[in-house]
Structures are given as structure tokens and as C-alpha cells.
N, C-alpha and C positions, 0 to 999 in steps of 0.2 A: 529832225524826225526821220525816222530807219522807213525805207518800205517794204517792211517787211511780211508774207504773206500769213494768214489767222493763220492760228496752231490749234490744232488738237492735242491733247496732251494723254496720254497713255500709259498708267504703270500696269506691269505683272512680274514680279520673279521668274517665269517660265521662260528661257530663252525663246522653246520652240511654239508659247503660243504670241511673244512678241514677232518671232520672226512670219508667224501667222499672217499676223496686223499690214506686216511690211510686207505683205504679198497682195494681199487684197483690198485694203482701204484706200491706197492712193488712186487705184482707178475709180474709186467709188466716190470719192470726195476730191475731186480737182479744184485745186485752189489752194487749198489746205497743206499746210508743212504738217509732218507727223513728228510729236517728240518723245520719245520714251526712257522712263526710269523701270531700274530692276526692284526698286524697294521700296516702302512706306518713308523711307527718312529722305530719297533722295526727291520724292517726289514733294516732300512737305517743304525739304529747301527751294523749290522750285515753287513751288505759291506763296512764299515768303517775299519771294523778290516779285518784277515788272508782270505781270498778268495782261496788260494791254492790249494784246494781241491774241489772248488766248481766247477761243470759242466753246470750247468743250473739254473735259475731266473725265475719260475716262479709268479707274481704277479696280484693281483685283482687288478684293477681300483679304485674301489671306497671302503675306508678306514678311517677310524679313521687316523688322521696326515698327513702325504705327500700319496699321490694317487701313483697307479702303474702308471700312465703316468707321474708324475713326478719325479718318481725315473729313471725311461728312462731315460728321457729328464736329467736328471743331471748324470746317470754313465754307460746308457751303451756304451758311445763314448768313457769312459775315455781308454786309454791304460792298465789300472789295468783289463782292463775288456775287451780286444779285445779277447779274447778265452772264452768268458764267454757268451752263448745266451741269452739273455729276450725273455721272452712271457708275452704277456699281452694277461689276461682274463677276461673278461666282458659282461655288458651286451648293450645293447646301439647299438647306430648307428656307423655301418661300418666306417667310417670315424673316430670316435676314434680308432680303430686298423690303419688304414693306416697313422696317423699323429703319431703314435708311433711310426712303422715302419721306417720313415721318421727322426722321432728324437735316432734310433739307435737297434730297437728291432730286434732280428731276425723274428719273425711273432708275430701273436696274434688268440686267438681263440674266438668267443662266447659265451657266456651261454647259449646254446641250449637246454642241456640233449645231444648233438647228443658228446658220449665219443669217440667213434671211430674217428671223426675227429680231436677231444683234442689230443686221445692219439698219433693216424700220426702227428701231430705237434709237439709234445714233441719227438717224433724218429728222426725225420729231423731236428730237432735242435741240438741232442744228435751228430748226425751220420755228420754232414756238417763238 
């Protein structure tokens, strides 16, 4: 058995809002390894395989390959995946957070700029 530290897992095609992530969440979340994909395929290969360790799924909407609302919609229902929260982050009309919601996310945030509410949705999905 690896001891390895829980992951939060992370996609956006944006370099600059990954490199975002990599500025401000590891002070926010200690403990936590950060792992990040650039696309909806490489993130899907990545739930394919060992999930064990993973605590949290955050993904962007809109991708290169299958979209965060489709990665939803195909595995956060699955049972490999009922301890595991989704967030979906985007930008767009409220109505695509509430039909993710609906197809198994635990919440979803905006593209605002406003981090403080990102980041209370990543606490509350950690802590539920």
C-alpha cells in the first residue's frame, strides 16, 4: 500500500487559470497533492484508473474532448465514485451548474474572479 497523500484532481484547458490553482490552493488545502489535466479526455483517462486516493473532482465545462458536464453526467453517479465530490466550474448561465447538480455534482461554482466563494465550495465538498 503507497502512502500516498489524498489528491484533488483538477481539469481546465487554461494554462493560466491552472497555473492559477497552483498558486493558491496548496496553501489552502495542506495535505492535499494537486493533480491536473488540460482536457476532458485526459481527465476521463484518469477516472478510469485507481481513484483511491482521490477526494475531490474539480473540472471546467468547456474542454478540448468530453466537457466537465459530461464527465458528470457519465461518473459522478457511478458507485466507484459516491465518496468522491464533483465541482463544476464555468462560465455561462446558472442553469448549467444546476443540470450538473441534477446529473450528480456535488455543486458548481462560476468564473467570477469572486475565489472566496470557489474556495467555500471546495471546503464544503471536502468536509460533507
Amino acid at each position: 500500500m503507497t502512502d500516498e497523500k489524498n489528491k484533488i484532481i483538477i481539469a481546465d484547458d487554461s494554462k493560466d487559470q491552472r497555473d492559477l490553482y497552483r498558486h493558491f490552493l496548496p496553501d489552502e488545502f495542506l495535505g492535499f497533492d494537486l493533480e491536473f489535466f488540460e482536457d476532458g479526455t485526459s481527465l476521463e483517462k484518469r477516472l478510469n484508473g485507481n481513484t483511491d486516493n482521490v477526494r475531490l473532482v474539480i473540472t471546467d465545462d468547456r474542454m478540448p474532448g468530453i466537457t466537465g458536464s459530461e464527465i458528470i453526467k457519465k461518473y459522478a453517479k457511478r458507485l466507484k465514485f459516491r465518496k468522491i465530490p464533483f465541482i463544476l466550474y464555468y462560465r455561462g448561465d446558472e442553469e448549467i451548474g444546476k443540470e450538473a447538480v441534477e446529473n450528480g455534482a456535488f455543486g458548481y461554482s462560476l468564473k467570477t474572479g469572486d475565489i472566496e466563494n470557489y474556495l467555500r465550495t471546495i471546503n464544503r465538498a471536502l468536509n460533507r
